[in-house]
C-alpha atoms as one frame of an Amber mdcrd trajectory, in Angstrom:
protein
 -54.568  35.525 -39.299 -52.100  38.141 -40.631 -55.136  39.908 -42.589 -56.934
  40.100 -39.298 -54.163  41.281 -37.481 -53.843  44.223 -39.928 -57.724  44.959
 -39.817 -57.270  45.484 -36.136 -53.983  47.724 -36.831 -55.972  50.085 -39.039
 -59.326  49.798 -37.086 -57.424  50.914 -33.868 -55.249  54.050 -36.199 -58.978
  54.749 -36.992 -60.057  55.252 -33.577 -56.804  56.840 -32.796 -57.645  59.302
 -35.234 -60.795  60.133 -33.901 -59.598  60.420 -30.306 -57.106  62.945 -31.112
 -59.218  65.182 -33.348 -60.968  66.117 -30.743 -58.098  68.140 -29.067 -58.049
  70.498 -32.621 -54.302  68.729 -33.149 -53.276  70.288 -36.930 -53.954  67.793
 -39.597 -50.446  67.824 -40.351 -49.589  67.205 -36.149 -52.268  64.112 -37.297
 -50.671  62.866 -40.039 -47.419  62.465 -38.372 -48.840  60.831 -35.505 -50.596
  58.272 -37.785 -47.548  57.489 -39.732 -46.059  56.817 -36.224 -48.725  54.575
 -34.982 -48.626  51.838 -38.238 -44.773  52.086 -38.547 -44.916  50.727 -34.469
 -47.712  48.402 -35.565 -46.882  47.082 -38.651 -42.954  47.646 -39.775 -41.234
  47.552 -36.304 -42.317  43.865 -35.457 -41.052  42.979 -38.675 -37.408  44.511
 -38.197 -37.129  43.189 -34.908 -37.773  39.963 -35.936 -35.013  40.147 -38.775
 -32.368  42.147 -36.791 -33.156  41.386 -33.107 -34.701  38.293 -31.639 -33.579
  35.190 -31.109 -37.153  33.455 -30.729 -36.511  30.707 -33.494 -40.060  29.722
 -34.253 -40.843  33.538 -34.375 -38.218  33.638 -37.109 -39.868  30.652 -38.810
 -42.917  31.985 -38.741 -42.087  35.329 -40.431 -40.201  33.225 -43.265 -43.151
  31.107 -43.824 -44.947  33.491 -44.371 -42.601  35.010 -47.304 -42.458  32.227
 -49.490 -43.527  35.108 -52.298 -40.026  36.589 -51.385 -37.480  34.740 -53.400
 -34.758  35.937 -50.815 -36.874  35.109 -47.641 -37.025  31.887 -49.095 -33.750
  31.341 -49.652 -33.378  31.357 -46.102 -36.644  29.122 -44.953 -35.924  26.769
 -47.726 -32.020  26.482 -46.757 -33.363  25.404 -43.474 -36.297  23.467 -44.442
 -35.245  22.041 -48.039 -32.589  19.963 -50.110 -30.170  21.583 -52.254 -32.327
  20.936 -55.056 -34.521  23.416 -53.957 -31.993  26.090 -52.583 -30.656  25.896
 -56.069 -34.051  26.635 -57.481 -34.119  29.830 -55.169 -30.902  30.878 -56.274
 -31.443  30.708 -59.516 -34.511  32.431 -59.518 -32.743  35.389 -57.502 -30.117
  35.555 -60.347 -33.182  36.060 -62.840 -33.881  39.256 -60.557 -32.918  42.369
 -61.857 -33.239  44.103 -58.104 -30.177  41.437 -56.758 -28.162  42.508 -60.001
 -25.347  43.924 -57.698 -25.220  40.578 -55.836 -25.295  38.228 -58.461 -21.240
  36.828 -57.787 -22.618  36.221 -54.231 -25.599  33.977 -55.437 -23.822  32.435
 -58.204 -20.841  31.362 -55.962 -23.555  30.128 -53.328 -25.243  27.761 -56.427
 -21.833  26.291 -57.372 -20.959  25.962 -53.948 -23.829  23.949 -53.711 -22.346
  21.835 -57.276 -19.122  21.116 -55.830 -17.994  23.375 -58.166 -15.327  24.959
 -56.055 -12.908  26.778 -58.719 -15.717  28.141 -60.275 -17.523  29.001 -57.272
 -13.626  30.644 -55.897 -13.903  32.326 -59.521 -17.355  34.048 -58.636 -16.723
  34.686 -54.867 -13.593  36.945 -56.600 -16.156  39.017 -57.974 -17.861  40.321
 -54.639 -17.642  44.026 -54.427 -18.165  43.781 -50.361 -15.111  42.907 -49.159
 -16.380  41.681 -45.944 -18.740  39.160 -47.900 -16.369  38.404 -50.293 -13.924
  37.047 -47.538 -15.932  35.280 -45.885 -17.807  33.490 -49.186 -13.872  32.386
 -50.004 -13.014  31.141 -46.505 -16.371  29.351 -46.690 -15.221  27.416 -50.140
 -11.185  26.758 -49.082 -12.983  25.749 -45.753 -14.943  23.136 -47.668 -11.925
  21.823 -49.817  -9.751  21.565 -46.925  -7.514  24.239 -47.516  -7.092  25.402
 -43.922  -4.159  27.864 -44.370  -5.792  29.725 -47.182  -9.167  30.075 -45.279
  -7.517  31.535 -42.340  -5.852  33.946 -44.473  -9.827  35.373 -45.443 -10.909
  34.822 -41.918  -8.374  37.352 -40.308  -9.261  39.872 -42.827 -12.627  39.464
 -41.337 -13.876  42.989 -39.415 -17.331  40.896 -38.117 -16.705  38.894 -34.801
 -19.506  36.531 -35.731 -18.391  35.718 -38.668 -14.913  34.798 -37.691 -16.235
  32.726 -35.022 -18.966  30.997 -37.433 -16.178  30.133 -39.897 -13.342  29.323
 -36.879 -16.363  27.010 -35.831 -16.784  25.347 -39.255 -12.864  24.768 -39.822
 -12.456  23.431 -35.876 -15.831  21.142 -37.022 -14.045  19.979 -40.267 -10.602
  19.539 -38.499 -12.868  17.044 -35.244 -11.415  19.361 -32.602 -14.938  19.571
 -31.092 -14.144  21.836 -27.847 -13.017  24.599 -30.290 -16.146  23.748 -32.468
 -18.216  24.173 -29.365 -16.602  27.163 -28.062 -16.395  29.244 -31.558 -20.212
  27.966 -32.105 -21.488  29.371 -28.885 -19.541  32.936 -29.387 -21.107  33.088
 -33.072 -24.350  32.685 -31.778 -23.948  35.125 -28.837 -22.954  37.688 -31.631
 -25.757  37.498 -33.993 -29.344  37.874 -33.597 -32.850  38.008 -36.112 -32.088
  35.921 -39.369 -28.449  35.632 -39.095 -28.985  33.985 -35.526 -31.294  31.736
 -37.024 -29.521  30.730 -40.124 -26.090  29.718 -37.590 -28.300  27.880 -35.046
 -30.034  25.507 -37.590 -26.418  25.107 -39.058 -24.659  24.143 -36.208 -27.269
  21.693 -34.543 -27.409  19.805 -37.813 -23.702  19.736 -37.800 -23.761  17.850
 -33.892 -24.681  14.652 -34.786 -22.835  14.563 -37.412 -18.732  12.672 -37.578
 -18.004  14.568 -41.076 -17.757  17.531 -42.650 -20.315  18.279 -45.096 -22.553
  21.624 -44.663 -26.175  20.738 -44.446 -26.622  24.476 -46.780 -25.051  27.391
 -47.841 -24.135  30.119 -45.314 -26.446  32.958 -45.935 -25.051  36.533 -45.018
């Protein structure tokens, strides 16, 4: 289906491209419109659907179709998958030269996903973005139960969505359910694309649930 669909994208840039040549447009004029016409087509939908919808089977569909992208499927497999699995991802995305600069982040996400919370505290340290690296350490004292310290991180937080995700997780953790509800429906308001998708699946898996125990990793 997605091979058709690009047949018809380059059929109809085709017949573009003989339309407009009949005005005498320069080639150059031509060339620019072209580039125009398959960045609208083909890269546009794409970036909308990671940065702005919130159409979740749109979302699931574009992952799905990425499983050849070990960090798209970190994100359908999170979802989708066991921790077995989104440990498999990980690790496959600290083999990757390309992620080199995010290695602490993936690294604390895989012992996150251990248990291993000193070590994974130890690694979250290592974040160069401060804005990921407080809210990867609010995410691990959230999960030990140190409250105070994980309020600490989330008030250093600049992102509104993320301070509501993690004020939802510790109300969640702590059974005040209104707040839960309340921070969980601002989060979501906030975010849209992948990051919207990745906090809905979280928080309707946390619902039925009468403890705390994240169903994945937060992705960022």
């Amino acid at each position: 289906m997605q091979r058709l669909h690009l047949i018809f994208i380059f059929l109809g840039a085709f017949l573009l491209c003989s339309f407009l040549n009949d005005f005498g447009l320069h080639p150059f004029v031509l060339v620019l419109i072209m580039m125009f016409y398959l960045f609208l087509f083909t890269m546009l939908p794409q970036i909308y659907t990671i940065f702005g919808t919130r159409n979740i089977q749109k979302i699931d569909r574009f992952l799905s179709q990425k499983q050849t992208s070990s960090l798209y499927s970190h994100f359908y497999i999170a979802i989708h998958d066991g921790a077995p699995q989104q440990k498999k991802i990980l690790e496959q995305l600290l083999q990757n030269p390309v992620h080199e600069q995010e290695y602490p982040y993936f690294k604390s996400l895989l012992l996150l996903l251990e248990k291993r919370y000193d070590a994974a505290f130890f690694e979250a340290e290592k974040i160069q973005k401060a804005e990921i690296r407080y809210y990867t350490l609010a995410q691990i004292e959230i999960e030990r139960g140190n409250h105070a310290k994980a309020s600490d991180y989330i008030h250093r937080l600049q992102s509104k969505w993320r301070r509501d995700t993690l004020l939802a997780l510790q109300a969640f953790s702590k059974q005040q359910l209104d707040e839960f509800t309340r921070r969980s429906s601002n989060a979501l308001k906030r975010t849209r694309g992948i990051e919207y998708y990745m906090l809905y699946h979280l928080f309707e898996k946390l619902k039925p649930s009468k403890t705390f125990n994240l169903p994945f990793c937060l992705s960022v």
